[in-house]
TORLUMVO-145680 format. One record per residue: y, x, z of N, C-alpha, C in turn; residue number from 1. Coordinates in steps of 0.2 Angstrom, whole numbers. Example, Ala and Ser with C-alpha at 12.3 -4.5 7.8 and 13.67 -1.06 7.14 Angstrom:
2
<<-28,66,39>,<-22,62,39>,<-16,66,39>,1>
<<-11,64,35>,<-5,68,36>,<0,64,39>,2>
END
This chain:
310
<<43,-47,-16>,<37,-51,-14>,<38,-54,-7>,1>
<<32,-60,-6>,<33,-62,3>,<27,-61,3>,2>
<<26,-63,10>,<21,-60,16>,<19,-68,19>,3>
<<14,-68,22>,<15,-73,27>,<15,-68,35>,4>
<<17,-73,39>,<15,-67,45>,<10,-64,48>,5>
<<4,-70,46>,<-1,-68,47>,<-5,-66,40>,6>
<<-9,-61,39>,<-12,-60,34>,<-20,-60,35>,7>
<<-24,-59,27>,<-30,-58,26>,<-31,-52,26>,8>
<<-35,-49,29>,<-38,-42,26>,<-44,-44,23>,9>
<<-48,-40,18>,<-52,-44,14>,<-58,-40,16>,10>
<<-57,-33,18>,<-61,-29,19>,<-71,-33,19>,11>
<<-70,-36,25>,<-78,-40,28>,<-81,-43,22>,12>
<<-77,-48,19>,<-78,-52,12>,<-84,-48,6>,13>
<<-80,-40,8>,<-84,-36,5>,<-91,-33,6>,14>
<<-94,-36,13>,<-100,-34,17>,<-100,-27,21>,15>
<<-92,-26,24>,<-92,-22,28>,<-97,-21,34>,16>
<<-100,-17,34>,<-106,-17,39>,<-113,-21,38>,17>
<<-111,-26,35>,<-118,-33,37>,<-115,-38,28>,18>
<<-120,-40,27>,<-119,-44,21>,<-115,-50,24>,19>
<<-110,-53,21>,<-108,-60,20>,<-110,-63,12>,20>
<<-112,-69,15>,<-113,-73,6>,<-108,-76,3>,21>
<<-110,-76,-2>,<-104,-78,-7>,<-102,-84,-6>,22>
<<-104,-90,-2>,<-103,-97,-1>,<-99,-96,6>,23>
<<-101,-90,11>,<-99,-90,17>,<-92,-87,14>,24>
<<-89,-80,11>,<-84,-78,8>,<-79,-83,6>,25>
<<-80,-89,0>,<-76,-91,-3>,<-74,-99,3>,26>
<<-81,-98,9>,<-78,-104,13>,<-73,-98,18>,27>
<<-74,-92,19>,<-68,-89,22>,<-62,-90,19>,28>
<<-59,-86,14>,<-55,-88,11>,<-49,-94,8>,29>
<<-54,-100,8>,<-52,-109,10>,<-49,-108,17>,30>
<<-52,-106,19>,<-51,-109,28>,<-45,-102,28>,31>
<<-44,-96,26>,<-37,-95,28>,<-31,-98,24>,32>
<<-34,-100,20>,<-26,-103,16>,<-25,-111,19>,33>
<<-31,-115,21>,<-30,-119,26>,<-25,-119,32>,34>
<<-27,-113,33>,<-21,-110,41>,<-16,-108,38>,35>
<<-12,-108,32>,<-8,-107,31>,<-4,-99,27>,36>
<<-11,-97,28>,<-12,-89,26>,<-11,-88,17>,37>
<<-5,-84,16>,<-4,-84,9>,<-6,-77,8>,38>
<<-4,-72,12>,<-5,-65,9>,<-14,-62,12>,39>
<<-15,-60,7>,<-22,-57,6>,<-23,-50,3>,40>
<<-26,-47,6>,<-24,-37,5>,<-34,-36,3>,41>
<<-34,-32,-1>,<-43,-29,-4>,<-41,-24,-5>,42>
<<-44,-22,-9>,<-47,-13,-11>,<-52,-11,-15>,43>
<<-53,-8,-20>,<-58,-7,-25>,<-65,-3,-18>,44>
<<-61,0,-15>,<-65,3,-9>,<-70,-1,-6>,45>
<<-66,-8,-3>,<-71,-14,-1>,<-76,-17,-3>,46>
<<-83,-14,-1>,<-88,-16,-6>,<-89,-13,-11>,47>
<<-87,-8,-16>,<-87,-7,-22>,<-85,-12,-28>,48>
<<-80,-15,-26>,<-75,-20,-30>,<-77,-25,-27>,49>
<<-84,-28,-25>,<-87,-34,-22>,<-79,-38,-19>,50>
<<-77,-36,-13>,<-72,-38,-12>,<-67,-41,-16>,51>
<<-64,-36,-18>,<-60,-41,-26>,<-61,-47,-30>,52>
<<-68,-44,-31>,<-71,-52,-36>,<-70,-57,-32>,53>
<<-73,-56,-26>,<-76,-62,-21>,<-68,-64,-19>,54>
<<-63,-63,-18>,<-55,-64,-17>,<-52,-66,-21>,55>
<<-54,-64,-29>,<-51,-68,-36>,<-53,-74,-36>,56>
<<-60,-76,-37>,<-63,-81,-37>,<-63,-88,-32>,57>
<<-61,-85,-26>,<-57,-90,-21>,<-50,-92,-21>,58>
<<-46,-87,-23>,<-41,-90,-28>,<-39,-93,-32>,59>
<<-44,-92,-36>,<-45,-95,-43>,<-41,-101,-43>,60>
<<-37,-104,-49>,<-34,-110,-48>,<-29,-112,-42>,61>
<<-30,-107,-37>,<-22,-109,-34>,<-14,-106,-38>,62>
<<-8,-110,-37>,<-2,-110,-40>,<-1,-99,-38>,63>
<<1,-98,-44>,<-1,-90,-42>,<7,-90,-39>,64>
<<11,-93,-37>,<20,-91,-34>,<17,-95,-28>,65>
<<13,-97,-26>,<10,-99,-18>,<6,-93,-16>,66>
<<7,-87,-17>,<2,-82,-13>,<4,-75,-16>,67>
<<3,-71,-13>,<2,-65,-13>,<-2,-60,-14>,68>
<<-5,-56,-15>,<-9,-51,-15>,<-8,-45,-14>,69>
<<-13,-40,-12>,<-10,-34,-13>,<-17,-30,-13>,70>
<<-19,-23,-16>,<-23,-21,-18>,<-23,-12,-18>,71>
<<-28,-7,-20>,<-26,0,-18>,<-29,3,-22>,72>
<<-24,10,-22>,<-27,16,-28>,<-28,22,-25>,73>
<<-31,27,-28>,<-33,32,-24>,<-41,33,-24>,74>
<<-45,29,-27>,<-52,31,-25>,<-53,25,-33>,75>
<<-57,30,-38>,<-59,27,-43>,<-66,24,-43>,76>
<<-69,19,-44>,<-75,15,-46>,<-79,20,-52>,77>
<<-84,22,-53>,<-87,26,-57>,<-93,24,-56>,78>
<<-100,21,-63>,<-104,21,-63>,<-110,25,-60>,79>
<<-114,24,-55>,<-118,27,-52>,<-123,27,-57>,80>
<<-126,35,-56>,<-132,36,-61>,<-139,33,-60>,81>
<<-140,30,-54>,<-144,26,-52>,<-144,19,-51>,82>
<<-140,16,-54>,<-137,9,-48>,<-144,6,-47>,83>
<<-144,0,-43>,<-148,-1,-40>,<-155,1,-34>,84>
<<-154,10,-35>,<-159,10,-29>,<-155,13,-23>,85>
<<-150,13,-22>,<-148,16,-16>,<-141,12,-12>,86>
<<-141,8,-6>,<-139,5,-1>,<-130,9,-2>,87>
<<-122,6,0>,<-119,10,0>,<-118,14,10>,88>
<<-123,16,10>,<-123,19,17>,<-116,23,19>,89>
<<-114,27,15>,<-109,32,15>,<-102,30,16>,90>
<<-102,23,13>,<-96,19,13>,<-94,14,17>,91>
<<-102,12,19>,<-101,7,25>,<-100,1,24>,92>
<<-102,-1,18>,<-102,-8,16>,<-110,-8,14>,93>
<<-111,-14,14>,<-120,-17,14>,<-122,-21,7>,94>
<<-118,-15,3>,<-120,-18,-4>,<-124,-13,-10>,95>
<<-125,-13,-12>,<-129,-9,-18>,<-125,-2,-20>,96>
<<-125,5,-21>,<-124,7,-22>,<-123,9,-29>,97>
<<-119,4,-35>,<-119,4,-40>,<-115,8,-42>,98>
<<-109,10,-39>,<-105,15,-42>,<-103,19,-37>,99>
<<-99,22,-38>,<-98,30,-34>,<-88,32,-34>,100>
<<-87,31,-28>,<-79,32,-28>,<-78,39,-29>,101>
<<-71,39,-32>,<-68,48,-33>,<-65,46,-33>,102>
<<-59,51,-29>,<-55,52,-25>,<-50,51,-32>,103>
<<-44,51,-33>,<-39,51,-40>,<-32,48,-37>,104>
<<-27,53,-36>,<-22,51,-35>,<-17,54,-42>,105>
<<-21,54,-47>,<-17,55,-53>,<-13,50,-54>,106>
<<-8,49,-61>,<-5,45,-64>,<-10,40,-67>,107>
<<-14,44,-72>,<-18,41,-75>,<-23,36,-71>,108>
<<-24,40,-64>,<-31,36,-60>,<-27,31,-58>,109>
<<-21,29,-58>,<-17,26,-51>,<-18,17,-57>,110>
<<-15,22,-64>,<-16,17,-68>,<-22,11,-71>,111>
<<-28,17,-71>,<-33,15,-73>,<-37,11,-68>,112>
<<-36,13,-60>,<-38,9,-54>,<-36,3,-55>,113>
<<-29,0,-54>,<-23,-4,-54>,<-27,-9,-60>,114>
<<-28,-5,-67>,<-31,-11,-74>,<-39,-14,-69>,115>
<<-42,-9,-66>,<-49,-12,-65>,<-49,-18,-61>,116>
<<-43,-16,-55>,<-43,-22,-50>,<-41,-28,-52>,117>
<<-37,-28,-56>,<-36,-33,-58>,<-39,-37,-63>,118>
<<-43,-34,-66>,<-48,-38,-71>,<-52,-40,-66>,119>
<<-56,-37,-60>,<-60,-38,-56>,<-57,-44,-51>,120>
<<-49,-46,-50>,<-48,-51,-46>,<-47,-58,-52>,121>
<<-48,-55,-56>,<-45,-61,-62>,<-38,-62,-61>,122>
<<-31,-59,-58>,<-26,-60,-59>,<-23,-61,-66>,123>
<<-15,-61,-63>,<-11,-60,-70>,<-8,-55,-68>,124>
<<-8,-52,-61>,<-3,-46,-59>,<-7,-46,-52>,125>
<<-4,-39,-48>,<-6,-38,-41>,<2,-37,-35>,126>
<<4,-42,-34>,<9,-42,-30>,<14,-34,-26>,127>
<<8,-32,-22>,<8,-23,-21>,<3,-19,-19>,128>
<<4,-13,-24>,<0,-9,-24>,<3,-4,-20>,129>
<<-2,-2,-16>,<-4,3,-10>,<-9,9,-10>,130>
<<-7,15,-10>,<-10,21,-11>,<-15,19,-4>,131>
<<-22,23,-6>,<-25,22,0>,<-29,27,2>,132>
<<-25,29,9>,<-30,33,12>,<-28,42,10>,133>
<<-22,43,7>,<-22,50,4>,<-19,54,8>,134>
<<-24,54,16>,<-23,61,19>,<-23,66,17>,135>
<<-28,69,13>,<-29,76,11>,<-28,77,3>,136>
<<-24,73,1>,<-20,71,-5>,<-13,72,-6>,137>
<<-10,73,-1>,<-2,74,-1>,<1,76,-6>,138>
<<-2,81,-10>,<3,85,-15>,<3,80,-20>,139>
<<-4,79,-22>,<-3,75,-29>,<-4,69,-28>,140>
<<-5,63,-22>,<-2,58,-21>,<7,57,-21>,141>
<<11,60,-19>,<18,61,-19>,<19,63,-27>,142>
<<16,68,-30>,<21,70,-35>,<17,67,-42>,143>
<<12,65,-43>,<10,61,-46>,<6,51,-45>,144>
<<4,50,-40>,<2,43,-40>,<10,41,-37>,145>
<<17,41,-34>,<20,37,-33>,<24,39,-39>,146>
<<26,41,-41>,<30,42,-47>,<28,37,-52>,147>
<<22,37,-53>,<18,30,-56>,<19,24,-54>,148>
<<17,25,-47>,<18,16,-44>,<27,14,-44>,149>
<<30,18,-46>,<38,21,-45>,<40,15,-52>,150>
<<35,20,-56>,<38,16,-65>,<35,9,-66>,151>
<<30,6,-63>,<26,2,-64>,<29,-4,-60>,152>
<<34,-1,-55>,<37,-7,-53>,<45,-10,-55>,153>
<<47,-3,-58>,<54,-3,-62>,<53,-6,-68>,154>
<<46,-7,-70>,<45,-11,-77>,<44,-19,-76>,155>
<<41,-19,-70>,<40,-26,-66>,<35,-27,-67>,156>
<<29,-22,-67>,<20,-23,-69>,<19,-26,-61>,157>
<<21,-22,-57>,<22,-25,-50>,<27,-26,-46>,158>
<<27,-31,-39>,<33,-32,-36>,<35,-27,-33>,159>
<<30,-23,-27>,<30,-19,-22>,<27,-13,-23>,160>
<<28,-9,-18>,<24,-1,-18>,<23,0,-12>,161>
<<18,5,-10>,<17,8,-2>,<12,11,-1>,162>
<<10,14,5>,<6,18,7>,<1,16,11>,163>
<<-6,16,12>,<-10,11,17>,<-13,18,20>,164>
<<-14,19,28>,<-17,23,29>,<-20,23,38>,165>
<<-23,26,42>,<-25,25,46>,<-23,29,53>,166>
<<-16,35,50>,<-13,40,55>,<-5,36,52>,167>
<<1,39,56>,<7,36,55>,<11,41,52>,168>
<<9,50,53>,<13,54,51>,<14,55,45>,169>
<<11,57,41>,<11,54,33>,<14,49,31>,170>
<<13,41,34>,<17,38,33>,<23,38,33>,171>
<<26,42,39>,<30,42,41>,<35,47,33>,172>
<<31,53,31>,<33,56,27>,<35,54,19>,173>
<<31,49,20>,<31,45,13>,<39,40,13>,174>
<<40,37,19>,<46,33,21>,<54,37,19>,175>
<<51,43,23>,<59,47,22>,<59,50,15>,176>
<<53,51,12>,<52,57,7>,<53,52,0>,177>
<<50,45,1>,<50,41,-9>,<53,35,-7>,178>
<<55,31,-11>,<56,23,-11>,<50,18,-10>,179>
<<49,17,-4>,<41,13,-4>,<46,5,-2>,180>
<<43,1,-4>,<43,-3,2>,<40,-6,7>,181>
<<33,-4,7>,<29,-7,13>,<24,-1,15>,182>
<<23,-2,22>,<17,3,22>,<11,-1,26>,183>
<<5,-1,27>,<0,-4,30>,<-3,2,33>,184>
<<-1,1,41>,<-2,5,48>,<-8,2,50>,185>
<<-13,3,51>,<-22,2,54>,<-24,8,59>,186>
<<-23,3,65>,<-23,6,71>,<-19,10,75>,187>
<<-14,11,74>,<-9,15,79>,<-5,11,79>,188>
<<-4,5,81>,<2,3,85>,<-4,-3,87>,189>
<<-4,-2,94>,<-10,-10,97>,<-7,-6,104>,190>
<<-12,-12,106>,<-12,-13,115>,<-15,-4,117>,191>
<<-20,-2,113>,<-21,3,116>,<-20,9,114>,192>
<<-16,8,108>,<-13,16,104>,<-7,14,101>,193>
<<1,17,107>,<5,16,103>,<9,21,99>,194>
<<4,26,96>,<7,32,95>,<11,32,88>,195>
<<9,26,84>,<14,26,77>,<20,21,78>,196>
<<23,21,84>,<31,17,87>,<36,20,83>,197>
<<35,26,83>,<40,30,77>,<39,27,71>,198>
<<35,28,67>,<36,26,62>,<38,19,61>,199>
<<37,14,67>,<39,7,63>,<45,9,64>,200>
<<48,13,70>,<56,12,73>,<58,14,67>,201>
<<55,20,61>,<59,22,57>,<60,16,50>,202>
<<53,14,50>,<53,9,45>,<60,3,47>,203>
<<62,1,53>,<66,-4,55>,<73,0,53>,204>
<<73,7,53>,<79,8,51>,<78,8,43>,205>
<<77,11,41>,<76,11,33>,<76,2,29>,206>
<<72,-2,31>,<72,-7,30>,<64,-8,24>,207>
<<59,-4,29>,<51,-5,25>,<50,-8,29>,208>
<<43,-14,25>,<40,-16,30>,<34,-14,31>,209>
<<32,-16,38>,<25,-13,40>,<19,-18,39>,210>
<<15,-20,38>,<9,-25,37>,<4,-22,43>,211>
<<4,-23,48>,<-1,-22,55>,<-8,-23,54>,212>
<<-12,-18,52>,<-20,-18,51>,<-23,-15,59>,213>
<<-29,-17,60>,<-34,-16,66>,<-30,-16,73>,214>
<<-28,-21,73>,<-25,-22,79>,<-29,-23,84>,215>
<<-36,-23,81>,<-42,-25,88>,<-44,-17,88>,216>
<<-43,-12,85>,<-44,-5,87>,<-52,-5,83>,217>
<<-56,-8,80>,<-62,-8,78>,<-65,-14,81>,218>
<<-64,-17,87>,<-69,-21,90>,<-65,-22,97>,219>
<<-65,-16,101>,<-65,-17,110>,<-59,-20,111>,220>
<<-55,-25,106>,<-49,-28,109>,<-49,-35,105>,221>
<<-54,-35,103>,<-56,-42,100>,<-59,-49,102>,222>
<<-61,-48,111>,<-63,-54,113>,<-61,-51,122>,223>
<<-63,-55,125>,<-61,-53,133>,<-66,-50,138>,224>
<<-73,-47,132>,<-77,-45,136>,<-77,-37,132>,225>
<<-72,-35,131>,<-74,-26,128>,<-80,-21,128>,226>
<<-86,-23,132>,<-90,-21,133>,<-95,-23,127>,227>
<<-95,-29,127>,<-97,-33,123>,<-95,-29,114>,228>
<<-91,-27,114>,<-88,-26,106>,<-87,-21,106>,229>
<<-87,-15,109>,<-85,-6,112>,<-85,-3,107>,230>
<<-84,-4,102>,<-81,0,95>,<-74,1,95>,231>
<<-71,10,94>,<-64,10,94>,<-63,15,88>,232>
<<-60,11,86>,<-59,16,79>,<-64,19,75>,233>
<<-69,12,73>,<-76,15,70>,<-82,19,74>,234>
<<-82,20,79>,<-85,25,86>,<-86,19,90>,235>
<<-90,23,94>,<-92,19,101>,<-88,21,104>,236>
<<-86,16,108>,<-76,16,115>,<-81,21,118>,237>
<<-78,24,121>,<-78,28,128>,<-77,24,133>,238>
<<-81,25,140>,<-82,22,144>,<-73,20,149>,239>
<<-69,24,146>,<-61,26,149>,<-58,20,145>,240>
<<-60,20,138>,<-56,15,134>,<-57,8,135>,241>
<<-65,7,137>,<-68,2,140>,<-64,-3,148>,242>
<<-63,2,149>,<-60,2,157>,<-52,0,155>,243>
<<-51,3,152>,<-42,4,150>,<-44,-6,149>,244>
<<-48,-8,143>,<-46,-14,140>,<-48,-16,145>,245>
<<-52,-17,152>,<-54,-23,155>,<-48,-23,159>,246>
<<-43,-18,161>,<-40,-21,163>,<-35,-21,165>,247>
<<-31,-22,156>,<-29,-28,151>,<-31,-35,153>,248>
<<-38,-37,151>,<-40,-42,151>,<-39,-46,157>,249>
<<-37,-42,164>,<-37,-45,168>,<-28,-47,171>,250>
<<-25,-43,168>,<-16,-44,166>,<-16,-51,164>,251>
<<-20,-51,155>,<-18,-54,155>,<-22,-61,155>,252>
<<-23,-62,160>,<-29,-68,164>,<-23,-72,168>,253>
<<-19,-66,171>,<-15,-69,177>,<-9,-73,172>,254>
<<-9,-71,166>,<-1,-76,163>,<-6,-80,158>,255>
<<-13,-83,158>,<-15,-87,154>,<-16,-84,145>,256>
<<-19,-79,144>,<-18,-78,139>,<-25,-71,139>,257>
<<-29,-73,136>,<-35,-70,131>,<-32,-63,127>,258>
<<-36,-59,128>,<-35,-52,127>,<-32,-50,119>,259>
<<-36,-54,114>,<-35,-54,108>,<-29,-59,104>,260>
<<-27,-62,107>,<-19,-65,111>,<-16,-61,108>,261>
<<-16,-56,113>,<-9,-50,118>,<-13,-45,110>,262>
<<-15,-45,109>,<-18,-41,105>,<-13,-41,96>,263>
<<-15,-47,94>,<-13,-48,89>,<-4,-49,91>,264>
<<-1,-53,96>,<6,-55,97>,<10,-47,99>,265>
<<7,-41,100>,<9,-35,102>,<12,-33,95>,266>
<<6,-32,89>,<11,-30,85>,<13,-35,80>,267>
<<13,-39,82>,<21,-45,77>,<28,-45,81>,268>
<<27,-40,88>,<33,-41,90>,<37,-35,89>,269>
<<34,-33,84>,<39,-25,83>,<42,-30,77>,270>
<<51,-28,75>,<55,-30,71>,<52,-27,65>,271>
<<49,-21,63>,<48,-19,57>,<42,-23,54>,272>
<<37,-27,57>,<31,-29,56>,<32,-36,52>,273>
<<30,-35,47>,<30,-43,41>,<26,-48,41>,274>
<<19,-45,43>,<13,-48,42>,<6,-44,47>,275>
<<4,-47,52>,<-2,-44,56>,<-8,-46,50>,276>
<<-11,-41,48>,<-17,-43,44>,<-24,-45,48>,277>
<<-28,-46,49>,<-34,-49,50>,<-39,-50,48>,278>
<<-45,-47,46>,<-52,-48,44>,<-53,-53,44>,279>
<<-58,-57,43>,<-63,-61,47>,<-71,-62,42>,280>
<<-75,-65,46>,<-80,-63,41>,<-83,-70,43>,281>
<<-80,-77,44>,<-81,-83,41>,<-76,-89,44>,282>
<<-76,-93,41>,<-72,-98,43>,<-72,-98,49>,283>
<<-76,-100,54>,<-74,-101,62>,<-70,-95,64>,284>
<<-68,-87,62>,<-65,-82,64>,<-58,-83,61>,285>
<<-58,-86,55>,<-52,-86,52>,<-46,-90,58>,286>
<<-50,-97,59>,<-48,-101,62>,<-44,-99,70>,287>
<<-51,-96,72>,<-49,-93,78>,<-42,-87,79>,288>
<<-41,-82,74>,<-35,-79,72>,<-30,-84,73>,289>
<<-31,-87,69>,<-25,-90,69>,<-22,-93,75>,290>
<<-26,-99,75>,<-25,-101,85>,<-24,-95,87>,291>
<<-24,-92,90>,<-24,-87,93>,<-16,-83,91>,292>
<<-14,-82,85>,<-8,-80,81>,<-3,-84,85>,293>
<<-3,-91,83>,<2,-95,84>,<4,-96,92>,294>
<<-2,-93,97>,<-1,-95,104>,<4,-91,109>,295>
<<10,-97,110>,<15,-92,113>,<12,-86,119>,296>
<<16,-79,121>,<13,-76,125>,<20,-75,129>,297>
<<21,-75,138>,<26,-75,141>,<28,-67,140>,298>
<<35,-66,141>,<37,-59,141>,<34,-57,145>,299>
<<36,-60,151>,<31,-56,159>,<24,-51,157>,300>
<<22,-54,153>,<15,-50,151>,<19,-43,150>,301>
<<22,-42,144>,<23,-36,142>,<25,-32,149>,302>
<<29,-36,151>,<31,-31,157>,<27,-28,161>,303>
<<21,-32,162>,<15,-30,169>,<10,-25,163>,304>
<<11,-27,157>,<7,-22,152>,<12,-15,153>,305>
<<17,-14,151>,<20,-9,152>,<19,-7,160>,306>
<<22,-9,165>,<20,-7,172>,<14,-3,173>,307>
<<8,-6,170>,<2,-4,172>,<1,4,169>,308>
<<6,5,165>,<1,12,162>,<-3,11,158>,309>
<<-7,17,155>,<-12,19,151>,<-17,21,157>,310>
END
């Protein structure tokens, strides 16, 4: 499969924190393939499928060899005994708590997931499929969900396979330990945590790619005023973190370039990296990525970023 370099996270589409409407969604989605943006990443997680539908639907009718998709297993959709009276507070998306995630790194759950997403995207296939999230799942994501994603790609159900997660050492174990071919790193390699450089160095030997998620850390690295946005990794930044990005912000002021710039251009410049993914939660955001994607940054920067320390 390809990639573009720049990619969609779909996560928001799915009312990650605050509602998006389904007119705002499908004008999001235009407007990234507008920018030129073919790869598009979701998650039965996001929204409780909401995301999915709302990303099939917007695709709809485009040439399906002009885009990519990718999609995740690991956490089953199940009927909620109550749908309708309870908000998904627990999950973090602002939408009805219709159904109820279970964890399932089985063969069966990997399969059964994988059927739901895709009816729910209206595809005809899911580009790659990405285990998600199976920190505390190691035994039986390794010895029963890849073995599955293993045979489903040897039959050609899918193109790709990989790991989606939010620490790097696991990944890293998945790399050395099974045949993946991509993994999606979220948040450990950015301007202010560059603790999963191991893993891309290793992905660069082996020859996986990486797809770069949260390169804004949550929020505090997404505009030039960090205080403003002080979420780090789901959390309130700490006052040190705050301080660390402002100044950043004032580095990179002196070479012409906006914090979320140097943010987003940090990790496309690692050799393993295929595709920087990116949120957004309407067309002016998408936009804004972008510009911001395509805008050259001088190497000088990295140097005086480097210099400066943590």
């Amino acid at each position: 499969m390809r990639v573009s370099a720049l990619g969609f996270g779909g996560a928001v589409i799915g009312n990650l924190y605050r509602e998006v409407s389904e007119a705002t969604a499908a004008e999001t989605v235009a407007a990234a393939w507008d920018a030129g943006i073919r790869y598009f990443d979701t998650a039965p997680h996001y929204g409780l499928g909401l995301a999915e539908r709302r990303l099939g639907a917007a695709l709809a009718g485009r040439a399906r060899h002009e885009f990519s998709v990718s999609t995740k297993v690991g956490r089953i959709l199940e009927p909620a005994p109550n749908p309708g009276r309870a908000r998904d507070v627990a999950g973090g998306f602002a939408v009805p708590a219709d159904f109820a995630r279970r964890w399932d790194f089985s063969a069966d759950g990997v399969r059964r997931s994988l059927e739901s997403s895709v009816d729910r995207l209206g595809l005809d296939r899911v580009d790659l499929v990405l285990l998600h999230d199976p920190d505390e799942h190691w035994a039986q994501a390794v010895a029963e969900a890849y073995p599955a994603l293993h045979e489903l790609r040897s039959q050609g159900v899918v193109g790709a396979i990989g790991v989606g997660m939010n620490q790097w050492q696991m990944l890293r174990r998945f790399v050395t330990d099974t045949d993946v071919d991509a993994v999606m790193l979220a948040g450990r390699y950015t301007l202010l945590d560059t603790s999963g450089e191991p893993l891309l160095d290793e992905c660069a030997r082996r020859g996986v790619s990486v797809l770069a998620a949260g390169v804004f850390n949550g929020g505090v690295l997404a505009t030039d005023d960090p205080a403003a946005h002080a979420v780090y990794d789901y959390l309130p930044a700490s006052p040190q973190v705050v301080g660390r990005a402002r100044r950043m912000v004032e580095i990179c002021r002196r070479h012409g370039v906006v914090l979320p710039q140097a943010a987003i251009a940090h990790a496309a410049r690692h050799p393993a990296v295929a595709s920087v993914v990116l949120g957004a939660r309407s067309p002016e955001e998408v936009r804004r990525n972008a510009e911001l994607f395509h805008a050259p940054v001088p190497d000088e920067l990295w140097e005086e970023l480097a210099a400066a320390g943590p």
